[in-house]
C-alpha positions in Angstrom: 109.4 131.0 117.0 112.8 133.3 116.5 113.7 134.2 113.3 116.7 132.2 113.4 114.7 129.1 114.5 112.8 129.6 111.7 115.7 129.7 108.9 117.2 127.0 110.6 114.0 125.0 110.2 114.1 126.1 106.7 117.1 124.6 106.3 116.8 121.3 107.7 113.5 121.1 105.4 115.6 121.8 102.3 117.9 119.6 103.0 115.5 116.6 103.6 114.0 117.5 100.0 117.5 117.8 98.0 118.2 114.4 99.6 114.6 112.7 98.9 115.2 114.5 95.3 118.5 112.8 94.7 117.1 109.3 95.9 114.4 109.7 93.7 116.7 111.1 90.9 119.2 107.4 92.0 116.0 105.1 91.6 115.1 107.0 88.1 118.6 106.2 87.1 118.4 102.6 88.0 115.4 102.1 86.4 116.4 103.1 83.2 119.5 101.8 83.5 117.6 98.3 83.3 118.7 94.5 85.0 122.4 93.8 83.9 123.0 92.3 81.1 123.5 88.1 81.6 126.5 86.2 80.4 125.5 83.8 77.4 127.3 80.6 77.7 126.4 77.1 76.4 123.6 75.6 77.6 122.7 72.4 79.2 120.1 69.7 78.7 117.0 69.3 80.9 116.2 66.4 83.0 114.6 63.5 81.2 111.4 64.1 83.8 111.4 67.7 82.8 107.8 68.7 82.3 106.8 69.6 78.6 103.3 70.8 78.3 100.9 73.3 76.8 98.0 75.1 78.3 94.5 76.0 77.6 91.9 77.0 80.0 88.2 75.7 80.2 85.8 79.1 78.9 88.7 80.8 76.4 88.9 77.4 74.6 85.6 75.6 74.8 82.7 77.6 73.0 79.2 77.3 73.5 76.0 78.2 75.6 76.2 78.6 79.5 75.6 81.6 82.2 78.7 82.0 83.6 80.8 85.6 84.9 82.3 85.7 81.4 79.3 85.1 79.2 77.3 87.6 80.5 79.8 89.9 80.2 80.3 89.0 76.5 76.5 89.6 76.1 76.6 93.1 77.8 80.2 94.4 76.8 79.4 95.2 72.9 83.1 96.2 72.3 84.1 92.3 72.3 84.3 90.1 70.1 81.0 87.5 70.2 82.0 84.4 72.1 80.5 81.9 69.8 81.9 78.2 70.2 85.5 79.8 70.3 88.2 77.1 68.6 85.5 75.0 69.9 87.8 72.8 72.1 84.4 71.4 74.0 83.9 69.5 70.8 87.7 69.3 69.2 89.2 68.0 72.4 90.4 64.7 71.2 91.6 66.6 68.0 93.8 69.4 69.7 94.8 66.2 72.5 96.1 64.4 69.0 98.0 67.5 68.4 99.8 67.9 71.6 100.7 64.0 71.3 102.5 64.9 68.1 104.2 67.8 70.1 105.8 65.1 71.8 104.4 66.8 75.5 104.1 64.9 78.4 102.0 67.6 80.2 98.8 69.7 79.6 97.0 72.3 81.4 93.3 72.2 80.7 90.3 73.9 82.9 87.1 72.6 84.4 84.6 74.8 84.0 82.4 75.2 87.2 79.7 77.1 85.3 79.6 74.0 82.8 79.3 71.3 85.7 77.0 73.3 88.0 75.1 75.8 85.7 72.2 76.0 88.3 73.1 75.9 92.6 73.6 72.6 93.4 72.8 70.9 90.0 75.5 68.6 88.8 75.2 68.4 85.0 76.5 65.2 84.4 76.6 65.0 80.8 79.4 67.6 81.2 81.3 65.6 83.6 81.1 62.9 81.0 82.9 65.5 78.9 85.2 65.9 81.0 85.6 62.2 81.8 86.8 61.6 78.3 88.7 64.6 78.3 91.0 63.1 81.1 90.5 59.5 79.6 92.0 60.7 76.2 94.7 62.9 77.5 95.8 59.6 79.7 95.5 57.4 76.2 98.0 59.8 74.6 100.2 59.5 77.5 99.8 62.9 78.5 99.4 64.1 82.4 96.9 66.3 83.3 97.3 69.7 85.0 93.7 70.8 86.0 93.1 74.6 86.4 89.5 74.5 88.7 88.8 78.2 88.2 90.6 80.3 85.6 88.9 83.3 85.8 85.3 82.3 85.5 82.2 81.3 87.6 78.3 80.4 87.4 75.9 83.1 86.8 74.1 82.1 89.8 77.4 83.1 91.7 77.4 86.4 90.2 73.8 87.0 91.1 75.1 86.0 95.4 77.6 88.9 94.9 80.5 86.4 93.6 83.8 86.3 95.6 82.4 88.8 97.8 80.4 86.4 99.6 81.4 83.5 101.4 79.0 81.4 100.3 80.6 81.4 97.2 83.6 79.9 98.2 81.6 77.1 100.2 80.5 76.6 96.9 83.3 76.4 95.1 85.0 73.9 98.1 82.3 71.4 97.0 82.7 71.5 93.2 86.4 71.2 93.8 85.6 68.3 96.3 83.3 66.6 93.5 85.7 67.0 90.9 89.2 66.0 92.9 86.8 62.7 94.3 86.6 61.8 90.4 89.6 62.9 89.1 92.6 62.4 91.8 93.6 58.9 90.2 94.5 60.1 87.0 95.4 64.4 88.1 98.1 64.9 89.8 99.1 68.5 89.8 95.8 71.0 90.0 96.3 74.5 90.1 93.2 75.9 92.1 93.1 79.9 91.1 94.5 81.2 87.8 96.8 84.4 88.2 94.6 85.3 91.2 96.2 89.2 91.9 94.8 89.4 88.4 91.5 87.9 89.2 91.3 90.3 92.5 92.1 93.0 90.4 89.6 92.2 87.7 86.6 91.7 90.1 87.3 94.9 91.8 87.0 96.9 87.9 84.5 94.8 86.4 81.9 95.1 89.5 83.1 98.3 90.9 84.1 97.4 94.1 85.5 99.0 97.2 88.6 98.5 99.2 86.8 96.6 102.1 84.9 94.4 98.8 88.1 93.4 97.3 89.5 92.9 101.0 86.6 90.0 101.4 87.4 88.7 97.6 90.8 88.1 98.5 90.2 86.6 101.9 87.4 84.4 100.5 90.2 82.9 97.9 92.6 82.2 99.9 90.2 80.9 102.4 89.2 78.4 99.8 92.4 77.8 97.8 93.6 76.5 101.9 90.0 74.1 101.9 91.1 73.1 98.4 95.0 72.0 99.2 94.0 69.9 102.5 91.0 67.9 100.8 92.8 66.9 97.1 96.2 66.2 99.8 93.2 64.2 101.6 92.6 61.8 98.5 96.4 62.3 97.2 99.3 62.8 99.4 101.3 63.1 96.3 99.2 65.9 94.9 101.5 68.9 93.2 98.7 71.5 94.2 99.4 75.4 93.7 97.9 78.7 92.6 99.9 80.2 89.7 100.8 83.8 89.6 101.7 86.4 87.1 105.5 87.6 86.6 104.7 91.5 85.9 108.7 91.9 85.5 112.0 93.8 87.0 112.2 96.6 84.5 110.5 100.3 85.8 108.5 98.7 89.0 107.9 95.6 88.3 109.6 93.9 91.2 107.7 96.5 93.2 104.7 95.3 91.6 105.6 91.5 92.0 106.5 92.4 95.8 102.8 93.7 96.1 101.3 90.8 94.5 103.0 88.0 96.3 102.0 90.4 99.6 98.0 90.4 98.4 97.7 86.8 98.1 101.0 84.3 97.5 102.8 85.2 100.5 99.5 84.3 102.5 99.0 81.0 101.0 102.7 80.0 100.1 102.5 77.5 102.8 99.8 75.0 101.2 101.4 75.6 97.4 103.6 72.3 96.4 105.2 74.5 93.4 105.6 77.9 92.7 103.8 78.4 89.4 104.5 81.5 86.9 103.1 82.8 84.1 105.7 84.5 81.9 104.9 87.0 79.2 107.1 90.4 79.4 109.9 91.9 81.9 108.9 95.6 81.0 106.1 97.1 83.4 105.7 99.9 81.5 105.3 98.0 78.3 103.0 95.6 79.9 100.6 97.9 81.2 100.6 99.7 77.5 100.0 96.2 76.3 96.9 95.2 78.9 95.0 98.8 78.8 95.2 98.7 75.1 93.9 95.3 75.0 96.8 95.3 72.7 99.0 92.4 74.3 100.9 91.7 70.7 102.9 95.0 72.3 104.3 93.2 74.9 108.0 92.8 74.3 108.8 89.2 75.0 112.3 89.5 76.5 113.0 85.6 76.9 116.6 86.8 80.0 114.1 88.5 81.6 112.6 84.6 82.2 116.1 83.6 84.0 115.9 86.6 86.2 112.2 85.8 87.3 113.1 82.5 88.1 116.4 83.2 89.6 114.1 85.6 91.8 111.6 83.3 92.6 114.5 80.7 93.4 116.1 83.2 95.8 112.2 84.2 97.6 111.2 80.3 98.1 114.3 78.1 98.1 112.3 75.1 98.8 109.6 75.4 96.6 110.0 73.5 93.3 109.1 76.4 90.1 106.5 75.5 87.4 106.4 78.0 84.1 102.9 77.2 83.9 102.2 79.9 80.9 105.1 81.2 78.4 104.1 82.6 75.0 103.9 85.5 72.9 101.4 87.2 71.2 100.8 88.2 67.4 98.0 90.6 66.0 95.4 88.0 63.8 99.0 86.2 63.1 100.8 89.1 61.2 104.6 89.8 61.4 105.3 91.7 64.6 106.3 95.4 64.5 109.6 94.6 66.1 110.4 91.3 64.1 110.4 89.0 66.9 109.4 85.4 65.5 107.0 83.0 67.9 109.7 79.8 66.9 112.7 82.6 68.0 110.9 83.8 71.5 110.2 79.7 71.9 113.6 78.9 71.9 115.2 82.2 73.4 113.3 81.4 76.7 114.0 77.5 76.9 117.8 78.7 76.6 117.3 80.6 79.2 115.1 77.8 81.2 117.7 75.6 81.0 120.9 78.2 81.9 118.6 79.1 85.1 118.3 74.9 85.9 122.1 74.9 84.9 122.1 78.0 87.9 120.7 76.1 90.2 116.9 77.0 89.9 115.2 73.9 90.4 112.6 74.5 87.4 110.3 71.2 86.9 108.4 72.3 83.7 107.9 74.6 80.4 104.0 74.7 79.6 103.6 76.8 76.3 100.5 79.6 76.4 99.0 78.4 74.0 98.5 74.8 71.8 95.9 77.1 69.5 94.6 80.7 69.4 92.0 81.3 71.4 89.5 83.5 72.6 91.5 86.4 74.8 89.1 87.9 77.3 86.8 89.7 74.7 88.9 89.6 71.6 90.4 87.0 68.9 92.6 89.6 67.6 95.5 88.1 69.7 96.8 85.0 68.6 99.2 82.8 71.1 99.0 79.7 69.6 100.9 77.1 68.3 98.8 76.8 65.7 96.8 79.3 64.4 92.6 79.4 64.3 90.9 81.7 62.5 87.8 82.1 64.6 86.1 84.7 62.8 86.7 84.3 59.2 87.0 80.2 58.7 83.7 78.5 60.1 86.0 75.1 59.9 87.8 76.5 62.6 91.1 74.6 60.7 94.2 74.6 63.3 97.2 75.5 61.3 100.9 75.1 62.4 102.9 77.7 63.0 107.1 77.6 62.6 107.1 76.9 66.4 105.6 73.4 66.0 108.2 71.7 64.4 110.9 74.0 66.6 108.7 73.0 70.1 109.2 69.3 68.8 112.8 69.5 68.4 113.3 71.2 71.7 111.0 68.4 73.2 113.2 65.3 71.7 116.0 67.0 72.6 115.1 68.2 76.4 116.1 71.6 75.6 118.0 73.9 72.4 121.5 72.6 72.1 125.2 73.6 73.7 125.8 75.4 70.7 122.1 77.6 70.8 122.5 81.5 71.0 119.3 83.5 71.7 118.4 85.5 69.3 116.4 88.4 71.2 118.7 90.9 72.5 118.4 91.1 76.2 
């Protein structure tokens, strides 16, 4: 090569770096820069079929003895909290149901625990399914609809001892304990949600039991394998069926629509097809923030940022324009119930992201439902430290396990009697 070719390729290679440097030095920018800020303007009521609900799911609530994923790891992992009966919901049930009635809900999420109906392969425990029989019997006597959750995050030991979503067999399995419980249940459930948050549930398996790329490759395809097996069999019994798997909104704010773009890519985007509702869990807009929150195990840090809600569902809206959207978890945490460090109150953040619920409806988002994360504290993934509940249960200090309102019970009542915060409501939170 000549000299001159040579400076001339020199050249043309610093050029191509001052211009990837300025893009990257653009994206920066943006990113700090942050969403624009939304006009506020009076808000309208919500549909008089508008689903009101709060969630709960089957092993953070229940309490008790049984082998599951979630137990063991209790028993091994000495840096969590013990387990214990939790708020004890397995026992409390028709209490906490009593609770939501008062609410003035028409909707609530609970789980089925497959560990608790098939603790050994192939043995039906049915003195757990009678549980659950009332559980759904007492939720329908308080005029409350069911939204069943079949695997939120948990699974029998004996599944964990086959090599758990990494084999097939396991989601055979799991087909026919979804089979058994849709055969009992699809008369009084309509709406099931068959995987909870399942990028999360991917990425969990893949830390907790070290796996590769190719392992988590066959986790994810063994999901959505199932979660398609699941749809067409409960459509079988009930054409009706509202039948989805919910994700997790990990926000706009310093790559978190990148993030959301990968997640829908790992496993919504492959199963959007056979979901009758896109279903979102919303808890913070701020990647960065978010992330601090989750590897601190800290997740009272999480800055709730209720616009952030009407931009994810404005998103959503825009990605699936024929889909129905579910909020199937909102909330926001507290550490053991204390003040937060930046003031935010639960009853504020409550009625800051209904606003915004109802301006994206008023937007044209077609959202069918507000389910609040969570009716009481409960145990969060190896630690009662965070507290998300409407009413607040101190696990480890009051062996009464007493549920105590919180200022969002009576403000979550108003909203509910009045479908939605009123024309002359103003958030509060800054957006």
């Amino acid at each position: 090569m000549s000299i001159n070719a040579y400076l001339s390729k020199m050249r043309t290679s610093r050029k191509i770096l001052l211009a990837l440097t300025i893009a990257l030095l653009v994206w920066l920018a943006w990113c700090l820069q942050g969403p624009a800020a939304i006009p506020v303007t009076a808000a309208q009521s919500l549909p008089t079929n508008f689903m009101w609900g709060v969630s709960t799911s089957a092993f953070q609530a229940e309490g008790g003895q049984l082998d599951s994923e979630w137990s063991r790891l209790n028993v091994t992992d000495k840096k969590q909290d013990r387990y214990g009966n939790s708020v004890d919901f397995r026992h409390r049930y028709r209490e906490d149901v009593a609770l939501a009635r008062d609410l003035g809900v028409n909707t609530y999420r609970v789980g089925i625990n497959w560990a608790r109906v098939e603790p050994k392969q192939g043995q039906i425990d049915e003195a757990e399914l009678a549980y659950y029989d009332d559980l759904i019997l007492s939720l329908k006597q308080a005029g409350i609809a069911p939204l069943v959750t079949l695997d939120h995050f948990d699974y029998p030991g004996w599944a964990s001892d086959q090599g758990g979503w990494t084999n097939p067999k396991t989601g055979e399995a799991f087909v026919a304990y979804a089979e058994l419980i849709a055969k009992r249940y699809h008369k009084d459930v309509h709406m099931w949600i068959t995987f909870n948050e399942a990028i999360g549930y991917i990425g969990g398996q893949a830390a907790l039991h070290k796996l590769s790329l190719s392992e988590t490759g066959r986790v994810r395809d063994n999901l959505v394998i199932a979660h398609g097996k699941v749809y067409d069999l409960i459509h079988q019994l009930d054409a009706t069926a509202m039948v989805t798997s919910n994700i997790a909104w990990t926000g706009d704010r310093y790559g978190g629509s990148s993030m959301n773009r990968f997640s829908d890519w790992v496993f919504l985007d492959r199963i959007v097809d056979k979901c009758d509702v896109i279903a979102v869990d919303y808890y913070f807009s701020d990647l960065i923030e978010g992330l601090k929150g989750l590897t601190q195990q800290a997740n009272w840090l999480w800055p709730p940022e209720p616009a952030g809600l009407y931009r994810a569902l404005k998103h959503l809206q825009k990605k699936y324009p024929t889909k129905p959207i579910l909020i199937a978890e909102i909330g926001m945490g507290t550490q053991d119930g204390k003040p937060r460090p930046d003031g935010v109150k639960r009853e504020d953040a409550l009625r800051d992201t209904v606003y915004w619920t109802q301006r994206a409806r008023a937007d044209g988002v077609n959202v069918i439902g507000y389910m609040v994360w969570s009716l009481t504290d409960n145990f969060e993934w190896g630690s009662y430290t965070p507290r998300f509940g409407l009413y607040t249960v101190n696990v480890l200090k009051d062996p009464t396990l007493k549920r105590i309102p919180t200022a969002a019970v009576p403000a979550y009542k108003e909203i509910i009697r009045d479908n939605g915060v009123g024309a002359d409501y103003r958030p509060v939170s800054q957006q």
